[in-house]
N, C-alpha and C positions, 0 to 999 in steps of 0.2 A: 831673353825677353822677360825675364823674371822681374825686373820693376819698371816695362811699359804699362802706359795705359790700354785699357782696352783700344780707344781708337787708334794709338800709335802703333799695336799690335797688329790691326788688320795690316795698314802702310806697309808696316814691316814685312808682311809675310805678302803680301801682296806684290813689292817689288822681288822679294828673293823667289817666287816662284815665278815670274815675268822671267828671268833667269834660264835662257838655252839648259836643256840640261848636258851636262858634262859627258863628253865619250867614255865609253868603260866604266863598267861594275864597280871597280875599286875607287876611281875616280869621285862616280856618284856619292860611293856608300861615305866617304872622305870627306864627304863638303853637303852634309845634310840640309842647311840652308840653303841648297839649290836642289830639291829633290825632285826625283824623274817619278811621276805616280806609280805606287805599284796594285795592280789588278786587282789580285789576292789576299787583300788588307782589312780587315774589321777591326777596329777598337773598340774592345767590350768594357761597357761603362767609362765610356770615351770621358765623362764631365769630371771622372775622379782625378784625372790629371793637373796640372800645376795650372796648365792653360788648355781649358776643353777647347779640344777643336783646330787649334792653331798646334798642338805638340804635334799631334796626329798629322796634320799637313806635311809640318817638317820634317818626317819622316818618311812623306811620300805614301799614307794613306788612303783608300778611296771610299771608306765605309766608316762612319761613328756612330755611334748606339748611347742616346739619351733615353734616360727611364723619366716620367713623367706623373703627374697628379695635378688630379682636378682640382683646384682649391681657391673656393669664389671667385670662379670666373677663369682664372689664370690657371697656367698651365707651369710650374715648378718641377723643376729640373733636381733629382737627385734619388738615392737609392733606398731611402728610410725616411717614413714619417717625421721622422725626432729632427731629423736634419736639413730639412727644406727652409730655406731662405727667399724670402719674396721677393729678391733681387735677382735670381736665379732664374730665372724665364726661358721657357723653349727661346724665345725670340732672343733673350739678349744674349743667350751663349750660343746661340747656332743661327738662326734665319735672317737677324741684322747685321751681323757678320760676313754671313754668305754672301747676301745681299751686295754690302761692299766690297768684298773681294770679289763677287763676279763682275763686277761694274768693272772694275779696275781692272782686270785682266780680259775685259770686250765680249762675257761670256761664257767665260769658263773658270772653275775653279783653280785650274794649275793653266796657264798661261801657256797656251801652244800644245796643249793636250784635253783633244776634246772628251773627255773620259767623264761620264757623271761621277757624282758623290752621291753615293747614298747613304743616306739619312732612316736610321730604323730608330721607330720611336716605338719602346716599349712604355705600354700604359699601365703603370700599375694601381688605378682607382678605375671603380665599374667601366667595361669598358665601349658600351652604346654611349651613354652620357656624354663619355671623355672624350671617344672621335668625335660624336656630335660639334662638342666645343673646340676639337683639333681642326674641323674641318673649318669652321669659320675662323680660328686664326690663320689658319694654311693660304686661303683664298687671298691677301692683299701679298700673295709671295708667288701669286701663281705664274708669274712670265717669269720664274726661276725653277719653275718645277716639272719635273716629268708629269703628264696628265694621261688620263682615257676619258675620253669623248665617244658616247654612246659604241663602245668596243673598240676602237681606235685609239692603238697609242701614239703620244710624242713625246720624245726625249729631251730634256729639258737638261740644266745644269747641273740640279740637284733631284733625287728619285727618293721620297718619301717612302716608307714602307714603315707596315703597322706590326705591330707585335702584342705582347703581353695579354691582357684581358681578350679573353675570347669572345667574349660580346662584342667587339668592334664590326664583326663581320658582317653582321645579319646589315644593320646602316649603310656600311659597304656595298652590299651587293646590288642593295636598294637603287643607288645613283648613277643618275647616265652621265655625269659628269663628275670625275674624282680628280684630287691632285694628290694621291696618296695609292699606296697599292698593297698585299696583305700579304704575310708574312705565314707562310706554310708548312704543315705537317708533312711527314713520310706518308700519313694516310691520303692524301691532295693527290700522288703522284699519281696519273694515270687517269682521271676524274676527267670532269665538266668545268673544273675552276682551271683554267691557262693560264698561260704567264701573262696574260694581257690583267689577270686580275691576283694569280701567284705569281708571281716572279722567283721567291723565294723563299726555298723550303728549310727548316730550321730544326732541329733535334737535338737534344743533349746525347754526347758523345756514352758516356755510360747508360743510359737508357739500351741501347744496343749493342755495346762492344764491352766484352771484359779484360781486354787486354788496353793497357796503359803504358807501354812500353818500356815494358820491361821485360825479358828474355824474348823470344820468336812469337814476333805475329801471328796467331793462328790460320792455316789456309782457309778451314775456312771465313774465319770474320774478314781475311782478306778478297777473296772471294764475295761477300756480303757488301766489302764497302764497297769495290769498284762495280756493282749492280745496280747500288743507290746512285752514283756519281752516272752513271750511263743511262739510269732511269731520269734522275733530274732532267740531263742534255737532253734527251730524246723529246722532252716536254719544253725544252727552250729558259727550264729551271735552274737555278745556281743554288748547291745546298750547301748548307754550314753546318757544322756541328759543336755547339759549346759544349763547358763542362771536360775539354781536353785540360790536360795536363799541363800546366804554364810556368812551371817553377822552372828556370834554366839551368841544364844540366842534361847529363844522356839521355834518360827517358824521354824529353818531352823533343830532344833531335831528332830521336828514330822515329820518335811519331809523326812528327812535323816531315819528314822524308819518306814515311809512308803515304800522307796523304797527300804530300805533292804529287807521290807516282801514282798515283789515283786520280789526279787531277779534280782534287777538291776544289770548289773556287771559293772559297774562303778562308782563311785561317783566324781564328776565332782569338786573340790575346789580350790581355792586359801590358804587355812587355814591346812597348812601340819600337826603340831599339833592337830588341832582340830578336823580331821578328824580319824587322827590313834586313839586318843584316844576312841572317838565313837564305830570302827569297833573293838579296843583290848576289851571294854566294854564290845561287845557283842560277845566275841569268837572267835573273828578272828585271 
């Protein structure tokens, strides 16, 4: 897809996901242009790819993480100041995309799989202000979005979820009507905020763990992670943890097979490739 146009690009990825997907793992992993979505998939700093948004699909991702800024008016997509492009729009590398690609596939992102994509947008300009202006772009996208309606959720095709600036919240909480849902701490677990308003709790992986795999997981951090992973569930939460290890190679396999047997439900990468093969590896 490297010299379609954007529009030719939804087309495109829009028929290969209409696409039954293939019997057996090896089958799948073999013909990534027809990929089978997989659960467990974040693309961190999904926009830094060749093609935001659309790599990530063909590989059978359900999660991409755009970083954001306020900047008159618009909401610019990317990871530094220096490098923001006012072509670059929440809207025109993810929500008119989506848009089309859900149309085309009757509703769903990956055609015959009713699986949401969520969408975590970290804010990285003040972050009241920023959802303020997040929330009014979000609304003409809203019969594509997961919502809560005065504590009531619906599941939508795509699940927005906030991140970055922590001022977002207080706005947040504010609203008896969201199309968007907040992105949480280890401290949330157990709380007054549920997954009707956390869904998902997020920690950097070293902030709590000093083992990086390399020699034996310590019992106890292992011990520690499968607590977090059983505290999430218990609260209906999905936790992630960035700031793992992503350079491929054995450290970051043993880790990545630790936290499957924990049943992390996320694995946090920059390595779209590297990742889908791992989790089709193992059955997924």
């Amino acid at each position: 897809m490297a010299h379609l146009t954007r529009r030719s690009a939804v087309a495109t990825l829009a028929a290969a996901v209409a696409v039954p997907a293939l019997a057996g793992t090896a089958r799948a992993a073999a013909h990534p242009s027809r990929p089978r979505p997989l659960r467990r998939t974040h693309a961190h700093n999904d926009y830094e790819h060749i093609h935001p948004l659309f790599d990530a699909l063909a590989h059978g991702f359900t999660s991409v993480e755009a970083d954001i800024f306020l900047v008159d008016g618009r909401l610019l997509v990317g990871h530094d100041p220096a490098e923001l492009d006012p072509s670059r729009t929440l809207e025109s590398l993810y929500l008119d995309p989506l848009r089309k690609l859900i149309r085309a596939n009757h509703g769903s992102v990956y055609r015959g799989y009713h699986h949401p994509l969520q969408l975590l947008i970290d804010i990285k300009t003040e972050g009241a202000a920023t959802y303020l202006e997040l929330d009014r772009h979000l609304v003409p996208y809203r019969h594509l979005l997961s919502s809560c309606a005065h504590g009531r959720v619906r599941t939508g095709a795509v699940t927005a979820v906030i991140s970055g600036d922590r001022g977002a919240r207080t706005p947040m909480e504010a609203q008896r009507v969201r199309y968007a849902f907040y992105d949480g701490r280890l401290d949330d677990l157990g709380t007054a905020a549920t997954a009707s308003f956390i869904p998902l709790i997020s920690e950097a992986w070293t902030d709590h763990f000093t083992w990086t795999g390399t020699g034996p997981f310590p019992a106890a951090e292992r011990a520690e992670l499968r607590d977090l992973v059983a505290r999430s569930h218990a609260g209906r939460q999905r936790l992630r943890f960035w700031a793992t290890p992503d350079s491929a190679g054995p450290e970051r396999d043993v880790l990545w097979r630790e936290l499957y047997a924990a049943g992390i439900d996320w694995f946090n990468t920059d390595d779209l490739a590297g990742l889908e093969t791992f989790l089709r590896a193992h059955g997924e």
